[in-house]
DOPA-799926 format. One record per residue (C-alpha): x, y, z. Coordinates in steps of 0.2 Angstrom, whole numbers, padded with zeros to 4 digits, always signed. Each point is the difference from the previous one (the first is absolute). Example, Ala and Ser with C-alpha at 12.3 -4.5 7.8 and 13.67 -1.06 7.14 Angstrom:
+0062-0022+0039 +0006+0017-0003 
end
This chain:
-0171-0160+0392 +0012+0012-0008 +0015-0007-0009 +0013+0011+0009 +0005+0007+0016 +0000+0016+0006 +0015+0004+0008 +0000+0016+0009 +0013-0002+0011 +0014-0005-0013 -0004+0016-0008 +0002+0009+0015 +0017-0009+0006 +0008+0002-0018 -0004+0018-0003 +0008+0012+0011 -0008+0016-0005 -0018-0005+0010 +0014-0005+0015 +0000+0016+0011 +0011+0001+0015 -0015+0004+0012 -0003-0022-0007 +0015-0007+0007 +0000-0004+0018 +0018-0003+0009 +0004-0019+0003 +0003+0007+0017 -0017+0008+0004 -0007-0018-0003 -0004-0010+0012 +0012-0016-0006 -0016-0014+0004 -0011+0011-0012 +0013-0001-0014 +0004-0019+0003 -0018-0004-0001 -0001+0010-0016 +0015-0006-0008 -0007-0019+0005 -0013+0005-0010 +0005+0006-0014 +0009-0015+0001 -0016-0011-0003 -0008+0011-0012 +0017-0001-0011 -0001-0019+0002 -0017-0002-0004 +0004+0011-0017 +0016-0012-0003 -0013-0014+0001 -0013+0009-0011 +0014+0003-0015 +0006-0019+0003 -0019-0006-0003 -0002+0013-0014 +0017-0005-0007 -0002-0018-0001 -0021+0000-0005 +0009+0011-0016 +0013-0011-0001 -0015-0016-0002 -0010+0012-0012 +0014+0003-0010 +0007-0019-0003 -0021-0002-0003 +0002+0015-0013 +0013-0009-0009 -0007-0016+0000 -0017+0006-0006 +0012+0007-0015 +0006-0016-0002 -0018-0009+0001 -0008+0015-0013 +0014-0006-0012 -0003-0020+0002 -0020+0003+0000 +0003+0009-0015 +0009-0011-0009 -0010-0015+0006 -0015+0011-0006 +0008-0001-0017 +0006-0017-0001 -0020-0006+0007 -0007+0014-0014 +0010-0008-0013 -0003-0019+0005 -0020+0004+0000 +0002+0010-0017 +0008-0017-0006 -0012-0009+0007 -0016+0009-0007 +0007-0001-0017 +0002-0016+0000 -0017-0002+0005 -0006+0008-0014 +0009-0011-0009 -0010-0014+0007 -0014+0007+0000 -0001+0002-0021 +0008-0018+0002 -0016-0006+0007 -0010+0012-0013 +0010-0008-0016 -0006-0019+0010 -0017+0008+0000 -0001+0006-0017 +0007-0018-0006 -0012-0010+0010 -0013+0014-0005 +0003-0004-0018 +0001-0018-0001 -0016-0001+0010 -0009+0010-0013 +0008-0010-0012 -0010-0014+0010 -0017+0010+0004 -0002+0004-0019 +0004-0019-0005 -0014-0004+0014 -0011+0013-0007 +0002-0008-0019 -0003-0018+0008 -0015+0007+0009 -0007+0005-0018 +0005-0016-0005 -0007-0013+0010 -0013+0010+0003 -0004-0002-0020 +0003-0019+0001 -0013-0001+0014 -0011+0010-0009 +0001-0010-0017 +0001-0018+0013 -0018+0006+0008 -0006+0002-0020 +0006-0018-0005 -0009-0005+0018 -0017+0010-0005 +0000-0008-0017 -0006-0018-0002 +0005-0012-0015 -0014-0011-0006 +0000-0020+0002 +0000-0004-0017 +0019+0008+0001 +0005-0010+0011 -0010-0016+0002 -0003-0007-0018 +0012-0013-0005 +0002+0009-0019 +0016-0002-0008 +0002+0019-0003 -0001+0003+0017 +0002+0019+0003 +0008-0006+0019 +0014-0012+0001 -0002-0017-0008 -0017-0009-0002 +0006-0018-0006 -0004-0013+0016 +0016-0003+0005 +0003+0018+0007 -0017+0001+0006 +0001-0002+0021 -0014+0001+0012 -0007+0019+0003 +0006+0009+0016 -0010+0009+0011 -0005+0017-0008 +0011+0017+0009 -0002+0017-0006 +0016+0008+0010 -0001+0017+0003 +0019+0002+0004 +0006+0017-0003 +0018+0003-0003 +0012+0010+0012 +0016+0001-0008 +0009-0001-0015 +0009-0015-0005 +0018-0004-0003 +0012-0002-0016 -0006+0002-0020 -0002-0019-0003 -0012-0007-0008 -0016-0007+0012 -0016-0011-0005 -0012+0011+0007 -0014-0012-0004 -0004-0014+0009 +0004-0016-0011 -0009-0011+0012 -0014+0009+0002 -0002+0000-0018 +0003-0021+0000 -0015-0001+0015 -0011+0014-0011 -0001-0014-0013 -0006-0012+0013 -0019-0006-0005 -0009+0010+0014 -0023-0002-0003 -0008+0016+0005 -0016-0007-0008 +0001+0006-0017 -0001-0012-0014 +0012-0009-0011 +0004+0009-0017 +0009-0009-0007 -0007-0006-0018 -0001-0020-0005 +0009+0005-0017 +0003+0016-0011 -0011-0005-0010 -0016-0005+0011 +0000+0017+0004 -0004+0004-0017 -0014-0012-0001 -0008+0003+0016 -0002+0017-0008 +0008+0008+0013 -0009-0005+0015 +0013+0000+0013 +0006+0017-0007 -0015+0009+0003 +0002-0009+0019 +0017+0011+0001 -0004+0016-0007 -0015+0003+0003 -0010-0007+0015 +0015+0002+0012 +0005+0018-0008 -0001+0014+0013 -0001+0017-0001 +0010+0013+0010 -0011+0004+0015 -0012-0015-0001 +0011-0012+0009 -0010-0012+0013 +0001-0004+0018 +0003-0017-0003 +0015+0003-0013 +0007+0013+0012 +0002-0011+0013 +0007-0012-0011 +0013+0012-0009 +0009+0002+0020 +0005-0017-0002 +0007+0004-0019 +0021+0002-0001 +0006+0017-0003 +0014+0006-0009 +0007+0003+0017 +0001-0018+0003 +0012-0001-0017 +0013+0009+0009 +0014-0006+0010 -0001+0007+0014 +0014-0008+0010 +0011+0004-0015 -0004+0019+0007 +0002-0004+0017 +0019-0007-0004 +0003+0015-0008 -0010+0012+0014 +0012-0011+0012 +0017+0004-0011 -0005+0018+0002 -0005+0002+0016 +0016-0010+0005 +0012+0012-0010 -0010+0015+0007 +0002-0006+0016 +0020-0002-0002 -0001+0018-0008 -0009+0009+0020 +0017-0013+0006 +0010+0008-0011 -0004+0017+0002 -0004-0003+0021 +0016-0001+0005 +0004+0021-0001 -0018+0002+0007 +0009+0008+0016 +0013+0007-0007 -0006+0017-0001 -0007+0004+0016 +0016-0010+0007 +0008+0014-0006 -0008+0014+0004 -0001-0007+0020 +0016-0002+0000 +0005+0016-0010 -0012+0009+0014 +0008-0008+0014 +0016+0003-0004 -0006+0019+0000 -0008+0000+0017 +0015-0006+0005 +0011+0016-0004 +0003+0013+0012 -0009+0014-0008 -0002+0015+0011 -0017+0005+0011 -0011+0010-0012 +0003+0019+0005 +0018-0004+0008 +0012+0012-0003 +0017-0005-0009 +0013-0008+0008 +0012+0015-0006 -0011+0013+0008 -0002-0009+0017 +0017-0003+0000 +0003+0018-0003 -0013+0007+0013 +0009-0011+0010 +0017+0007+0000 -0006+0018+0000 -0010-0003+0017 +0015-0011+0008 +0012+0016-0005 -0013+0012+0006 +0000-0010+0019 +0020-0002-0002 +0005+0018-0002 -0017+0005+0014 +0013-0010+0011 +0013+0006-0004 -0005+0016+0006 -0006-0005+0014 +0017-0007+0005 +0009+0017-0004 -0010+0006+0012 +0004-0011+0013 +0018+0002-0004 -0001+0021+0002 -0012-0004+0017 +0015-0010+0007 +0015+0010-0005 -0011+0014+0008 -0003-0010+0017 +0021-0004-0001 +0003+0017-0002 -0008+0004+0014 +0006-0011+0010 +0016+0006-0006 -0004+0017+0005 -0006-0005+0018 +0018-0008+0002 +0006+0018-0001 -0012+0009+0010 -0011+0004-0012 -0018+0002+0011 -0017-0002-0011 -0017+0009+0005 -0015-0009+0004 -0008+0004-0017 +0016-0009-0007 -0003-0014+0010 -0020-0001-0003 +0005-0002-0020 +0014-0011+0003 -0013-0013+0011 -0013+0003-0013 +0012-0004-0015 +0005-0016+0009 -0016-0006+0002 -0007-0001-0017 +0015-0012-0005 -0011-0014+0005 -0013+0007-0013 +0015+0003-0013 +0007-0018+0001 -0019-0007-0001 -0004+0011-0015 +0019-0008-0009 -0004-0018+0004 -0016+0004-0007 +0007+0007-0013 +0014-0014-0001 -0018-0011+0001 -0007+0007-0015 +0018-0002-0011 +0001-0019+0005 -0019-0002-0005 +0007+0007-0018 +0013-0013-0001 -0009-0013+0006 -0014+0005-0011 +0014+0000-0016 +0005-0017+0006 -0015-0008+0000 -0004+0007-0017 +0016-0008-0003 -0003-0018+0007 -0018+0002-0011 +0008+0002-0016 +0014-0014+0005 -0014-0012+0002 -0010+0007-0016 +0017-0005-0010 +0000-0017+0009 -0018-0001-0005 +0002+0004-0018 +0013-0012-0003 -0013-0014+0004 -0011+0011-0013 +0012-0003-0012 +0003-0018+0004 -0018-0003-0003 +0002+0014-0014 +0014-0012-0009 -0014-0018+0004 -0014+0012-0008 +0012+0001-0016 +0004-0015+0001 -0017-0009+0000 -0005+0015-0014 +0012-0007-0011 -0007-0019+0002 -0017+0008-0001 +0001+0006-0016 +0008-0014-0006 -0012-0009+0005 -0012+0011-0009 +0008-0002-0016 -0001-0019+0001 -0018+0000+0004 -0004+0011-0014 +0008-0007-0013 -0007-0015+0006 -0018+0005+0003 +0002+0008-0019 +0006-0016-0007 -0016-0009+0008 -0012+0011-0007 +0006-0005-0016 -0010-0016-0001 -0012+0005+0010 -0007+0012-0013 +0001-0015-0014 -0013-0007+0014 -0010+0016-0007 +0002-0003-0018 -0003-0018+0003 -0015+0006+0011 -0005+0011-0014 +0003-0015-0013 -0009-0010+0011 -0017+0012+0001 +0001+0002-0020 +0001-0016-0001 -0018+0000+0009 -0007+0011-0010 +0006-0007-0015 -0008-0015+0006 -0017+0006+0006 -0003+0009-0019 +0005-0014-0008 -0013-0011+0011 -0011+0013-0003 +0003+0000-0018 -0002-0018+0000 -0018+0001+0006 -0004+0010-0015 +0011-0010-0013 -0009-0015+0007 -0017+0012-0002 +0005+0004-0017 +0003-0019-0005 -0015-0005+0006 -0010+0010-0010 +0011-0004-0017 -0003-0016+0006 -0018+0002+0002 +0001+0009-0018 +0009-0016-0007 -0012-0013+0008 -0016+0012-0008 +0007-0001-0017 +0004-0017+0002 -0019-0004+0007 -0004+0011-0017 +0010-0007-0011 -0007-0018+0007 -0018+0004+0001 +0001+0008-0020 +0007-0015-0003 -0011-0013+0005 -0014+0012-0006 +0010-0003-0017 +0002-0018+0003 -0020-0002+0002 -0004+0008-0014 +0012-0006-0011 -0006-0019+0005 -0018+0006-0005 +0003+0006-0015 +0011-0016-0006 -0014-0012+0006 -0014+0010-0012 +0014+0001-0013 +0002-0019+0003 -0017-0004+0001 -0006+0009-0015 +0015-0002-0011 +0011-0016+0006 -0011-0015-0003 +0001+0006-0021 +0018+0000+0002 +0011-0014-0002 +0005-0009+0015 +0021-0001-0007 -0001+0018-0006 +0006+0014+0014 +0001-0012+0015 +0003+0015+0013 -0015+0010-0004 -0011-0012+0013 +0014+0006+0016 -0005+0012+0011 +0007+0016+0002 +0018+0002+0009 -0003+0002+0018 +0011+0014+0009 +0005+0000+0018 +0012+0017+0006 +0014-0005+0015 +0014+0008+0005 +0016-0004-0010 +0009-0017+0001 +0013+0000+0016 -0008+0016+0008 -0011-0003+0015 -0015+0011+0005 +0003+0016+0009 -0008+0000+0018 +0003+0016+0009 -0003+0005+0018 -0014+0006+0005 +0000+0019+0006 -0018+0008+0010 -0003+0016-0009 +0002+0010+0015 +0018-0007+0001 +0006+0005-0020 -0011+0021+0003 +0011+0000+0016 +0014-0005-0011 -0005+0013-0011 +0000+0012+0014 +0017-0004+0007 +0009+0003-0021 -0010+0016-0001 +0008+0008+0015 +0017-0010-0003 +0013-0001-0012 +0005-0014-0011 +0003-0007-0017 -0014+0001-0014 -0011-0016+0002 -0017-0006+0003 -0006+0016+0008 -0012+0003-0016 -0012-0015+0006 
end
């Protein structure tokens, strides 16, 4: 459809050089109905051009008030643009701000919970030790003469009658410790009881050593000695059925222990490490509260459609197409203002005899006929320039409901802070406290460590006890031999010094007078060795020999002060 109209005619009628003489017709050679139905219409063609330039005029006169409120709306989505640009610029920042909140809350919990796992891992180590040394006090058996004999040099507890209670049933526990115990005090870690039932009198079939006197023993040259150290001595690896079944019914130094004084303190321990996972469990969430919200807060801002253009250049292309339609149209309108001045010119000219040819009618007709297709191509036009408008306007009402939007963002934005600020707070409190509670806790370690030394120390002692015992026997041993010796020589003495005073007697006393050296008819002084006046007989326990080359063993591969390990 062309944008202009072609008229011929107008040309024609306002140029009077193509106008020859031989063109005009007299009025008065007309027939007067022809020029009345001429003239009529021309009439209607000039009224149907007025109509068209009215259309045209007020379809421009829309687009323009369109055009200048599409200016307006560019200049309010613009500025909205801005003011949403600058909100979600805030927004972000402040986000990132959160968001190394969150990280700083992270790397405090982080901490302290490593401050936690290496304790853990130290009280692992540590109870892991006490169990090992608690199975090794469990696996090593004490012999009954320890604990059964009523001596009064009792290696276990007190042996006088008094203190002596009926034997409990035999346990060997087997506990194994899981935690560290609380505070530096001072514990019994040995069980004081147990030790007053060890010194019950329990039989497990062997005899009765105790001797009727220090001195019988003496006398009886040794007899109930060689009973101890020597039948019932045992080599390692020669130990019987019989003697092994009876050794699982034996104490061990496990059952010395007190074990519930352990289990108190496990308790205490695992009671303050409890409080500590209390402690430290209420910022568990914190972190991934934080980012959630941080990440919702950010799906919530209006962030444009990856690949959309920029408001500023839609804007722009905008504009530039809606002035492109606008001055299309107004074109089209000066057009229809030249057709329609043409058509009143000619009806002008018609008033005053003016006569036109059929050609100028054919272009007149034709010219009038397209205003239909000239109208429809402006009010397409005018279409086109109200889609631009409305098209600004919406963009318009988006960003006014994106600022809207954003100003619950920063309500929530201002909560987030808020809730930030009582977070780490919150934080502080609980590390500072979790800190301050991990103080005791390791003294449960060096208690715990205490504790295991205190083990050790008492299982190298024991062991070096079997051996000092070991070593004592055999001074003893050496002892009673010279003794026996010293006896024997004597009494050989004795024997022969009564033989030779009788032949002396015999063969020289009877020429001597009876009032002249009265003692030379005694007998020879008679000797008789015992320990010294107010010391009593030493009676040691007895130890298999298997028992004291374990023993041996256990020193060997362990270390301890210098004792009895030369036996």
């Amino acid at each position: 459809m062309s944008s202009g109209i072609s008229l011929t005619y107008q040309r024609d009628v306002l140029s009077a050089s193509r106008v020859g003489p031989s063109t005009i017709v007299p009025l008065e050679s007309k027939p007067l109905a022809a020029d009345l139905m001429n003239q009529t219409h021309l009439v209607s063609l000039v009224l149907q051009s007025k109509k068209a330039l009215q259309q045209g005029e007020h379809l421009c006169t829309d687009a323009h008030d369109s055009s200048h409120a599409s200016a307006q709306a560019a200049i309010d989505v613009l500025a909205l643009d801005a003011k949403v640009k600058w909100v979600v610029e805030v927004v972000v920042e402040q986000l990132k701000l959160a968001a190394s909140v969150a990280k700083t809350i992270e790397e405090k919990r982080t901490y302290v919970a490593k401050q936690i796992h290496e304790w853990d891992i130290m009280r692992t180590k540590r109870t892991d030790a006490l169990d090992e040394i608690l199975e090794a006090l469990g696996a090593q058996v004490v012999p009954p003469d320890f604990y059964e004999t009523a001596i009064d040099n009792s290696l276990f507890g007190s042996q006088h009658p008094s203190d002596v209670e009926p034997a409990a049933s035999n346990h060997r526990s087997t506990k194994s410790s899981t935690s560290v115990g609380k505070g530096s005090g001072s514990y019994s870690y040995f069980n004081d009881k147990g030790r007053s039932n060890a010194n019950a009198s329990v039989n497990y079939g062997r005899p009765s050593t105790s001797p009727v006197s220090p001195s019988a023993t003496i006398r009886r040259n040794g007899s109930l000695r060689k009973d101890i150290s020597g039948s019932n001595h045992i080599e390692k690896g020669v130990v019987s059925k019989n003697l092994m079944e009876d050794r699982k019914r034996w104490k061990t130094l496990r059952d010395f222990v007190d074990d519930q004084a352990i289990e108190d303190t496990i308790e205490m321990i695992e009671t303050d490490r409890s409080n500590l996972d209390k402690i430290t469990g209420r910022t568990d969430g914190y972190p991934e509260t934080l980012t959630r919200t941080i990440q919702s807060i950010q799906a919530a801002l209006p962030f444009p459609e990856p690949g959309a253009a920029e408001t500023l250049a839609t804007t722009q292309s905008i504009i530039v197409a809606q002035d492109e339609r606008v001055h299309a149209m107004a074109s089209v309108l000066e057009n229809l203002a030249s057709h329609y001045n043409g058509m009143a010119t000619a009806l002008k000219e018609t008033e005053v005899g003016e006569v036109f040819d059929e050609e100028d009618w054919q272009v007149m007709n034709r010219d009038t006929e397209e205003l239909p297709a000239v109208v429809a191509e402006l009010e397409e036009i005018a279409h086109a320039v109200h889609g631009y408008h409305a098209q600004l306007g919406t963009m318009r009402d988006d960003l006014k409901k994106d600022l809207e939007h954003l100003h619950s963002v920063l309500d929530d934005l201002e909560e987030l802070g808020e809730i930030m600020g009582e977070m780490i707070a919150t934080q502080e409190t609980v590390e500072a406290e979790a800190l301050e509670e991990l103080a005791p806790l390791h003294q449960h370690l060096s208690a715990l460590q205490q504790l295991h030394e205190q083990y050790v120390a008492y299982r190298m002692a024991f062991n070096k006890l079997l051996l000092e015992i070991a070593r004592r026997r055999q001074y003893r041993e050496a002892a009673e031999n010279i003794a026996r010796g010293m006896m024997r020589q004597l009494e050989s003495m004795t024997e022969e010094e009564d033989r030779v005073r009788a032949h002396f007697n015999a063969e020289y006393g009877q020429h001597l007078p009876e009032d002249l050296c009265l003692s030379i008819a005694n007998a020879p002084t008679a000797w008789e060795i015992a320990p010294v006046e107010g010391t009593t007989f030493e009676v040691l326990p007895h130890i298999d020999g298997d028992l004291i080359a374990e023993a041996r063993e256990r020193i060997g591969y362990g270390e301890g002060p210098p004792g009895g390990e030369s036996v």
